[in-house]
C-alpha positions, -999 to +999 in steps of 0.1 A: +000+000+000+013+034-006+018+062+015-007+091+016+005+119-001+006+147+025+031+162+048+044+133+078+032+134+113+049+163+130+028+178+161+063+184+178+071+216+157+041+232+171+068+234+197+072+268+177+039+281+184+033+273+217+066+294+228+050+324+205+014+320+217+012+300+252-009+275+229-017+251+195-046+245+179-055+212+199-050+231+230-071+261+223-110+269+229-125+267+190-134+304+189-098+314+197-079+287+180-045+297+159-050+283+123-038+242+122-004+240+101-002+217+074+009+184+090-017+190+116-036+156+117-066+165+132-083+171+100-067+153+074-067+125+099-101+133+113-117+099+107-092+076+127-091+104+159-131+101+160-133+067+159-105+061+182-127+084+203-154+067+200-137+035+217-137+056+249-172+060+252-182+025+255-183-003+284-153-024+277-114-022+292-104+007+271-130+026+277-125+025+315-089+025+311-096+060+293-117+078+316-100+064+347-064+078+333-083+112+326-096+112+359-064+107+371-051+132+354-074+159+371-066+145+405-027+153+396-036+191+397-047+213+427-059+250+423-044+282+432-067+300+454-071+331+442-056+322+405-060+303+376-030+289+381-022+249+389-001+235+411+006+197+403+007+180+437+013+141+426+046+123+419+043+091+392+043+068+417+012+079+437-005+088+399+000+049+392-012+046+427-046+059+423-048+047+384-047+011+400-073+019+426-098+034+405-093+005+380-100-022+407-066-036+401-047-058+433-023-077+419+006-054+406+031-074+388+064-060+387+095-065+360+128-052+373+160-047+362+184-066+384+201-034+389+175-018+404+160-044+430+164-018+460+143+010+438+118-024+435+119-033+470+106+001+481+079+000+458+066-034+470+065-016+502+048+008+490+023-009+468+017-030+499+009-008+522-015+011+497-036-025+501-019-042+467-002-074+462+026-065+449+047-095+426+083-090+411+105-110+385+139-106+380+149-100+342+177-122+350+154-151+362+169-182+351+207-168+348+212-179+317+246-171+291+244-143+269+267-167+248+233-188+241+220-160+225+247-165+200+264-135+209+303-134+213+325-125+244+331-097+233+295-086+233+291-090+267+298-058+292+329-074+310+342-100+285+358-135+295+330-134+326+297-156+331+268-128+324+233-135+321+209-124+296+180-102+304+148-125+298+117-096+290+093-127+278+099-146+306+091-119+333+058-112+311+050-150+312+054-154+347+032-124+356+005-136+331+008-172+348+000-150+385-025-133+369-021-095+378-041-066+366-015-044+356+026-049+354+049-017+359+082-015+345+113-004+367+143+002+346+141-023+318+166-021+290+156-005+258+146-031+235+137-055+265+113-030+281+095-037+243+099-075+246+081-073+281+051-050+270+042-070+241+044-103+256+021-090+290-012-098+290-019-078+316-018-035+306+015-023+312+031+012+323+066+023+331+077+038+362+114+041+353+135+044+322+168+032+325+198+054+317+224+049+330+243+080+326+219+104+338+210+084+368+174+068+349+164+105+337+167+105+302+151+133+297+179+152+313+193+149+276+166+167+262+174+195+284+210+196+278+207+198+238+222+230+233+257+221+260+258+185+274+250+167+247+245+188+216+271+163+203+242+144+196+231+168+169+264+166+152+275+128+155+263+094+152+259+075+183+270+041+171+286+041+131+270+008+111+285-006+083+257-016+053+249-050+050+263-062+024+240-085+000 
């Protein structure tokens, strides 16, 4: 099938007008909106964003799942007296929190990087005392050789050592065997953090990213574009050779 022939997706330039106006066209009332730009979906595109609507007004998962997380997102804001001004007044952890509780869910499965099992421990705690059961699997579970993945030593992060591959399906499968509601994601790899999402049954959401450098706050790189790491704007991360055929 071929591509339509308009401009690609590309709502984050509007980044331009909102710094100029305070607003976009999908933020703004209808009598005062600022004319859509030309790779604006929300006419071209109008048919898929109704009917997707239209799957939030009915009885089923999603449809909870929808108004619950907009809920949510009104119980993550408290007003300035005197102002119309917002203060937000939730962390993630206590939006997930309440996200859970107004979905009915109890049992929270958890997959965790094995590197962050303290950061995992405290939110059992937590997820305990907020009335949950709280379950947890280890993306090392089974502690098997990255080598059986057909990788090479020199693949591995300290080659000539045993190291275990990370094991995404197998966290997802456990958690589905337990049967949870809803399975959070504490500092998965990139790529494994995939693995895991598509393999759980149950919905998933992600408490932390992992990034290592910036101590799991990867958008600390956003912010640091134009000193830290405008290198990225300028040079390839990794250099790949074409395959040849």
């Amino acid at each position: 099938m071929s591509e339509p022939n308009h401009a690609p997706l590309a709502c984050a330039n509007c980044s331009v007008l909102w710094k100029k106006q305070g607003t976009t066209n999908c933020w703004s009332a209808p009598e005062g909106r600022p004319p859509r730009p030309g790779y604006c979906p929300s006419e071209r595109e109008a048919t898929i964003i109704e009917e997707s609507f239209r799957q939030y007004t009915g009885d089923d998962g999603d449809a909870k799942l929808a108004r619950v997380a907009a809920q949510v997102e009104g119980l993550c804001y408290q007003p300035v007296p005197g102002s119309d001004a917002v203060n937000a007044r939730w962390t993630r952890v206590e939006d997930t929190i309440a996200l859970a509780k107004l979905m009915g869910y109890r049992k929270i499965g958890i997959g965790t990087c094995i590197g962050l099992l303290e950061e995992s421990s405290r939110l059992v705690d937590i997820l305990q005392a907020q009335g949950f059961e709280p379950l947890s699997v280890c993306c090392k579970a089974g502690s098997i050789d990255k080598l059986e993945l057909g990788l090479s030593e020199e693949d591995k992060v300290r080659p000539g050592t045993f190291e275990p591959a990370c094991n995404p399906i197998a966290q997802a499968r456990l958690l589905n065997q337990a049967g949870t509601d809803m399975n959070i994601i504490v500092g998965l790899c990139v790529g494994h953090d995939m693995l895991f999402a598509k393999h759980s049954e149950a919905p998933v959401t992600t408490l932390v990213v992992k990034d290592r450098v910036t101590g799991h706050n990867p958008v600390a790189v956003l912010y640091g574009q134009n000193f830290y790491y405008k290198r990225l704007q300028k040079q390839p991360v990794l250099e790949t050779k074409e395959k040849e055929e």
